[in-house]
C-alpha positions in Angstrom: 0.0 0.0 0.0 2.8 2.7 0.7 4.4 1.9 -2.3 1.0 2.4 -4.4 1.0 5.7 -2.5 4.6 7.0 -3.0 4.0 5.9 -6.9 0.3 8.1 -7.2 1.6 10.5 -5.5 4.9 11.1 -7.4 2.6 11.1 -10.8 0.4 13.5 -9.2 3.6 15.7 -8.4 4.8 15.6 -12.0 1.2 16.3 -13.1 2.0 19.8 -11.7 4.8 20.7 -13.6 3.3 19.5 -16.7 -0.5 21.1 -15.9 0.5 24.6 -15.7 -1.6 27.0 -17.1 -0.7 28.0 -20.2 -0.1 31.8 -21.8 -2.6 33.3 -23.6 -2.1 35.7 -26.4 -4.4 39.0 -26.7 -4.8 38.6 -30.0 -6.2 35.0 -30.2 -6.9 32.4 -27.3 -4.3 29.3 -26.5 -5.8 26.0 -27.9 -7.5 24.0 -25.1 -4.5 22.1 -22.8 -5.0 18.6 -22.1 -4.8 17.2 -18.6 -2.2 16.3 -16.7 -4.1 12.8 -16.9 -6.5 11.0 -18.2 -8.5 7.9 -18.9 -9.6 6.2 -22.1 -13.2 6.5 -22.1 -13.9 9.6 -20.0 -14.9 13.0 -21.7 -12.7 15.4 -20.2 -13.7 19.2 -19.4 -11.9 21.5 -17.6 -13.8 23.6 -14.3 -12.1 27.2 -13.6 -8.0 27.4 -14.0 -7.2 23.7 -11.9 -10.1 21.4 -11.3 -10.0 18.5 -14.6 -13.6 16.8 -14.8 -14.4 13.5 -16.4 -17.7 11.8 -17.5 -17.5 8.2 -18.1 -18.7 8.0 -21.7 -18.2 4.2 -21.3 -21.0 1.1 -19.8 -17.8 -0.2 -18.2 -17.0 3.2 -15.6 -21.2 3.2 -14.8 -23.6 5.7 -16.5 -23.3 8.7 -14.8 -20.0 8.5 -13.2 -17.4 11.3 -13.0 -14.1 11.7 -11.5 -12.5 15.2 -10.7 -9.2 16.1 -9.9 -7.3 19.0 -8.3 -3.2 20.0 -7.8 -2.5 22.2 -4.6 1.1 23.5 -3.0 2.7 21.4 -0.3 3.4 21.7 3.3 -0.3 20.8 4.3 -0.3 19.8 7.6 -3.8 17.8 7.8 -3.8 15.2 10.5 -6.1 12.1 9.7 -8.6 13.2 12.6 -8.8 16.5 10.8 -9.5 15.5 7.7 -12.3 13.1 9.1 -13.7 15.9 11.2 -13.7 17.6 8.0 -15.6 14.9 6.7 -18.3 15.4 9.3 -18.5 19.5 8.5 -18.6 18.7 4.6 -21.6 16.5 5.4 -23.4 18.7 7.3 -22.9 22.0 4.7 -23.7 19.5 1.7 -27.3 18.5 3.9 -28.2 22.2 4.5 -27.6 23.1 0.9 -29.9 20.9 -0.3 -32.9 20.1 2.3 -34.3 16.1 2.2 -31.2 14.9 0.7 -28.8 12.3 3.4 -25.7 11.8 3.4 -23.6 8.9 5.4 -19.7 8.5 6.0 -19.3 5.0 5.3 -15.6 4.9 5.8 -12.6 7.3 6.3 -9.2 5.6 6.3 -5.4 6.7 5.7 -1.8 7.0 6.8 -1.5 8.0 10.7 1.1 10.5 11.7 2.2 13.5 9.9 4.7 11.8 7.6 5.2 12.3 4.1 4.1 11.0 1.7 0.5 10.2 3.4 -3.2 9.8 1.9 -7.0 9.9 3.3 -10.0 8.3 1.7 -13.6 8.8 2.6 -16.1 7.2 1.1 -20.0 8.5 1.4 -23.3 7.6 0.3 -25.7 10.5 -0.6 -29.6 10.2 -1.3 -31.2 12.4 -2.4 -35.2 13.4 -1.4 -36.2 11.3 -4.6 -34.4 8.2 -3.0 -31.5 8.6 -5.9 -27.9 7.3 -4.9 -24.8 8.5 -5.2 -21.3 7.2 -3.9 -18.3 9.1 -3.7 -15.1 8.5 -2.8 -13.0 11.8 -1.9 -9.0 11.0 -1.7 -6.1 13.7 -0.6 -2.9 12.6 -0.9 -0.1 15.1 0.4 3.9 15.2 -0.9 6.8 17.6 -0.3 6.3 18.3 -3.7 2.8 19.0 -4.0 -0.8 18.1 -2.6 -3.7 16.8 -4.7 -7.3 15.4 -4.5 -9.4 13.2 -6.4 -13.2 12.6 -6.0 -14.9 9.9 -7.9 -18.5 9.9 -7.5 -21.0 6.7 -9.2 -24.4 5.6 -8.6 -23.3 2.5 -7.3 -20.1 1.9 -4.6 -18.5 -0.6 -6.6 -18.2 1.7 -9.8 -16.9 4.7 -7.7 -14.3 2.9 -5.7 -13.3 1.5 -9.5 -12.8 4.8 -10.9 -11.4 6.2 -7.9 -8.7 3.2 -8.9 -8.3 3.4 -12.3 -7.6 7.0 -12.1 -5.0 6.6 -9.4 -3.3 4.1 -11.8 -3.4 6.3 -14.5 -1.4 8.5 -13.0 1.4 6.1 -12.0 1.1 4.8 -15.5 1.1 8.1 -17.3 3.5 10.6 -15.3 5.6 7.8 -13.3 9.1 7.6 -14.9 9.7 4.4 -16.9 12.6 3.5 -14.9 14.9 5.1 -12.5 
């Protein structure tokens, strides 16, 4: 498992250098940049200057299903009890932005200490007042390079934890060096 880590999150850190934003000439606008990284399959569509969106165009990644991603500096110094305490606020904004809807923490897990590299999980379940689920699975991983996060959310658990996956491996396999 820490080696997973240590190989995600040195993609993620090379995704940073490459995902800079790019300079744009008055006279005509820069072609669209490509992510950092990305999956077969997936429609890609970029949110403000740094958060990279997917839709799963593919039966496969589950009708529905998107994956987002976001590169931050370093030198966070989120404990594991933070971030699930975060967990708890999160829930509790995302319920009073939208009356009837539930939400339930079905799992936070991740490296203890303060160590680096290090990486929480959380994985909820939201219904909505219409009785429509959604899982998500909301990852930070934190480096001395860099910090990043990754949210996949499905209408079934199985299909977000597999995103959640194949994305994480998609970054070892696109940004890890090929040998050392």
């Amino acid at each position: 498992m820490t080696s997973l880590v240590r190989c995600v999150l040195i993609a993620l850190f090379t995704a940073a250098g490459i995902g800079g934003a790019a300079a744009q000439s008055a006279v005509a606008p820069a072609a669209p940049q490509a992510p950092p990284i990305s999956v077969s399959g997936w429609s890609y569509q970029r949110s403000g200057a740094d958060v990279h969106v997917f839709h799963c165009e593919q039966p496969s990644c589950g009708a529905g299903s998107k994956v987002t991603y976001r590169l931050y500096a370093a030198n966070n110094p989120m404990t594991l009890q933070q971030f699930r305490d975060s967990q708890d606020q999160i829930i509790k904004a995302l319920e009073q932005r939208k009356p009837g809807q539930k939400i339930t923490l079905l799992g936070v897990d991740g490296a203890k200490g303060s160590a680096l590299p290090r990486m929480y999980r959380a994985r909820r379940l939201t219904v909505t007042s219409d009785g429509v689920s959604d899982y998500q699975v909301n990852g930070l991983l934190f480096g001395a390079q860099a910090s990043a996060s990754l949210i996949s959310s499905a209408h079934d658990e199985k299909a977000s934890n597999d995103n959640y996956a194949k994305f994480a491996a998609a970054v070892m396999l696109v940004l890890a060096p090929k040998s050392r």
